[in-house]
C-alpha positions as CSV (number, residue, x, y, z in Angstrom):
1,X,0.0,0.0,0.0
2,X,1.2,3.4,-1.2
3,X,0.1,6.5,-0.2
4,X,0.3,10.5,-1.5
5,X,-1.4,13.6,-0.8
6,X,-0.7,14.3,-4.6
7,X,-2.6,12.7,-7.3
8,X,0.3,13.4,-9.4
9,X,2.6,11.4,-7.6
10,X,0.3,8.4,-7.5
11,X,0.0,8.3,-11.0
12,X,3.3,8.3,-11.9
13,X,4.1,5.5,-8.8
14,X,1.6,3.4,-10.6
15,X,3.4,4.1,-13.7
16,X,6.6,3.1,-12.5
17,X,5.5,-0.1,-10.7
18,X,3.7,-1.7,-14.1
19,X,6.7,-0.3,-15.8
20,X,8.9,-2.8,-13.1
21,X,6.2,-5.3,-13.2
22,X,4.8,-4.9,-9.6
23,X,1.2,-3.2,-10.7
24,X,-0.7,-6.2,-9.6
25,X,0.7,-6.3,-6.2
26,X,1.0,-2.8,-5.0
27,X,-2.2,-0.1,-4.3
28,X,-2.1,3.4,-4.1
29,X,-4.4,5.4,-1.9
30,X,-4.6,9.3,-2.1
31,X,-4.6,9.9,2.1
32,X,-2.9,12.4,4.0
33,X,-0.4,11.1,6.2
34,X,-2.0,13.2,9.0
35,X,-5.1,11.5,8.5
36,X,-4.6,8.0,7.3
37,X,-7.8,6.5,6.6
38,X,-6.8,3.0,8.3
39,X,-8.0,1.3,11.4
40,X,-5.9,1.0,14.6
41,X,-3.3,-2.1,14.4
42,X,-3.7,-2.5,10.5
43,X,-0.2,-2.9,9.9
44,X,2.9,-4.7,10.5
45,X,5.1,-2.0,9.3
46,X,5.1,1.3,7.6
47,X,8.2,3.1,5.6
48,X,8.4,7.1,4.9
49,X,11.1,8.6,3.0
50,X,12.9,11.9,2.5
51,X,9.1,13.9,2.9
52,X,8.3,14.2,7.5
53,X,10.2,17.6,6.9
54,X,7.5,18.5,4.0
55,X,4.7,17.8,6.5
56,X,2.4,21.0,7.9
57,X,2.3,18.6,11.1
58,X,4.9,15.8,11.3
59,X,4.0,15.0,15.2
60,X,0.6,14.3,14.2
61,X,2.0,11.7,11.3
62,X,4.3,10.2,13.5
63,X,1.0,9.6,16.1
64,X,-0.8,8.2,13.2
65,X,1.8,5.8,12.4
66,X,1.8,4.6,15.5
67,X,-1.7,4.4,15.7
68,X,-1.7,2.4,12.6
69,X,0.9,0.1,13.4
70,X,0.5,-3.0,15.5
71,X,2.0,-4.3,18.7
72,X,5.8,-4.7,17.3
73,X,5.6,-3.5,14.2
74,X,8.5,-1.6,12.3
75,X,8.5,1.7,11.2
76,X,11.4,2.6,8.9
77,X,12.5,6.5,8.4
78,X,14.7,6.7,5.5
79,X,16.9,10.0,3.9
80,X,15.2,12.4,6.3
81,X,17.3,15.2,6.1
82,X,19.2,16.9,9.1
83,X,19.2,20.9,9.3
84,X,22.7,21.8,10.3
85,X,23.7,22.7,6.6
86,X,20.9,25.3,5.9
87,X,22.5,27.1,9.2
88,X,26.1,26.8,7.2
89,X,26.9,25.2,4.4
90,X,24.0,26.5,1.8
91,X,23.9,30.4,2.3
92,X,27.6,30.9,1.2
93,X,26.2,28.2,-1.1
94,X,24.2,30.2,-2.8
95,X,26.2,33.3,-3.3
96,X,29.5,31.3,-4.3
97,X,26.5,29.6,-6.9
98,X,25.2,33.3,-8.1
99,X,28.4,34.3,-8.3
100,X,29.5,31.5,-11.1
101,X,26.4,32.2,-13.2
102,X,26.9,35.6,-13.7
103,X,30.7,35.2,-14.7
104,X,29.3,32.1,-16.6
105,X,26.7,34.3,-17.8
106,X,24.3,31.6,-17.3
107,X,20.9,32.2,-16.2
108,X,20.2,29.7,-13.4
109,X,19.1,30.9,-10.4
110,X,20.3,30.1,-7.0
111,X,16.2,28.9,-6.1
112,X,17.0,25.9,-8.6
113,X,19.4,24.3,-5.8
114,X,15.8,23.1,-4.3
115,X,13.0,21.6,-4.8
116,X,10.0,23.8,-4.4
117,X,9.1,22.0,-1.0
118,X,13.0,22.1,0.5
119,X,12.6,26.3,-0.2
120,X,9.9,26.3,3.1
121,X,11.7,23.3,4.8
122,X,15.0,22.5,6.7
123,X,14.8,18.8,8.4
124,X,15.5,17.9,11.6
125,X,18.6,17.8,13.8
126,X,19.5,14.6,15.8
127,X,17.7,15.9,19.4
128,X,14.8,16.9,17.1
129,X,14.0,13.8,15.3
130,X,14.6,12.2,19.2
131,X,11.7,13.9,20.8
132,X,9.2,13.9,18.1
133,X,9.7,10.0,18.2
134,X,9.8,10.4,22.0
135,X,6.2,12.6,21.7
136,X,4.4,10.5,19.0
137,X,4.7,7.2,21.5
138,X,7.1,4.5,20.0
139,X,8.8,2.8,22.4
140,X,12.3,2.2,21.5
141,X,14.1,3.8,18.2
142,X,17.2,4.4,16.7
143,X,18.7,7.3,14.3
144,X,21.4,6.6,12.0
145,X,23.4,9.0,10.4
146,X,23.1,8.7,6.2
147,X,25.8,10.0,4.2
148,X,28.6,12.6,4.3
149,X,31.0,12.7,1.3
150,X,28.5,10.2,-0.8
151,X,25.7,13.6,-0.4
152,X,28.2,16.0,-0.6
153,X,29.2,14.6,-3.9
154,X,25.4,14.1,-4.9
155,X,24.6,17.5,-4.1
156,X,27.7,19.1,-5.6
157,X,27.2,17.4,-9.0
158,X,23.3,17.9,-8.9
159,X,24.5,21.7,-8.8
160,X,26.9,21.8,-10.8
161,X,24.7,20.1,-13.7
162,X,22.4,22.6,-13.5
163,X,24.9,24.9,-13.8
164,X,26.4,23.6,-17.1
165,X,23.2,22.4,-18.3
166,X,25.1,18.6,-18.4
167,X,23.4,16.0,-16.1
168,X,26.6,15.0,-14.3
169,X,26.6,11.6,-12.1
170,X,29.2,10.3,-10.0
171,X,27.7,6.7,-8.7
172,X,30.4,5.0,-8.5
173,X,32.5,7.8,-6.8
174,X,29.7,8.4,-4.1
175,X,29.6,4.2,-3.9
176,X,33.3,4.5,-3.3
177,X,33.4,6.9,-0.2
178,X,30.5,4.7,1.8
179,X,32.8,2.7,4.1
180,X,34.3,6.3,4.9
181,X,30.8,7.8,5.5
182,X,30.3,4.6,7.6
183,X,33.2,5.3,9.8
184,X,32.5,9.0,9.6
185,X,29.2,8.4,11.4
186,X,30.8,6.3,14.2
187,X,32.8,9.7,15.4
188,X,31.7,11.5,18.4
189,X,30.1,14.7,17.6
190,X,30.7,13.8,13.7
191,X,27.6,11.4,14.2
192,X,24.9,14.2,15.0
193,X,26.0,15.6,11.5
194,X,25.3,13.5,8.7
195,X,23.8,15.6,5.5
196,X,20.6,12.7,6.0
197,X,19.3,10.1,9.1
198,X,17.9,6.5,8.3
199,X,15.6,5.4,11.6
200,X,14.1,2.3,13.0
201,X,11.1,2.4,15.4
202,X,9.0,0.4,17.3
């Protein structure tokens, strides 16, 4: 069961699942994750990705996953992004970035680095992410810090192919640097500063 706010989204989810050959064994419901239209204890687990931060309310879908879920089941946050690099990292960013196009002379502008939702949105840093599991009522949970020079790469090239107009990838580069991300997020200190968190909860 797959579900989106946006009918947009759904539609191309269904596309892509005939496209892979799973059509006929997934469903896609238009709910709103602060709302899910699902009876207590319907589930044995439930996965969100990379969209809590886009929420209005992301307590309240935290609450209804747990509502949802039942005795023991698994909820599994993945790429949920922290918020130290909006604080550091992205406004020089964004003036090294407008600086480059106009002695490029190209006409990107610095609001392409986004996504329309990441404009209003941050994510969430390590003590944040704790107490909204904390509030919503699961009973144990762990956050694991997701990526360091893997996403700096990833984010570097997505600018930079903006920039040049070239879609640039570097997988196996990013796919190279995982075991030192890995140990990276092992550090003291280091590991409340990951670019994303993965999380388990119960």
């Amino acid at each position: 069961m797959e579900t989106d706010i946006a009918p947009g989204q759904l539609r191309e989810a269904r596309r892509l699942h005939r496209h892979s050959g799973y059509g006929e064994s997934c469903d896609h419901l238009l709910a709103d994750a602060e709302r899910l239209p699902f009876a207590d204890d319907s589930f044995d687990g439930a996965f969100m990705v990379a969209c809590l931060h886009h929420l209005p309310d992301p307590l309240r879908s935290l609450r209804e996953i747990v509502r949802v879920l039942k005795p023991g089941g698994i909820f599994a946050l993945g790429t949920e992004p922290n918020n130290w690099q909006h604080h550091t990292i992205y406004p020089p960013g964004r003036i090294l970035f407008k600086a480059v196009t106009r002695l490029l002379g190209k006409g990107v502008s610095t609001e392409d680095m986004v996504s329309e939702a990441d404009k209003l949105t941050e994510g969430f840093s390590w003590k944040q992410l704790d107490e909204l599991f904390s509030e919503a009522g699961f009973r144990q949970w762990s956050l694991k810090p997701a990526g360091y020079l893997s996403a700096a790469i990833f984010f570097l090239t997505t600018e930079l192919s903006q920039l040049i107009k070239y879609d640039i990838r570097l997988f196996p580069l990013e796919k190279l640097v995982i075991p030192i991300d890995e140990a990276l997020g092992g550090m003291p200190l280091l590991n409340r500063y990951p670019w994303h968190w993965n999380a388990l909860a119960s």
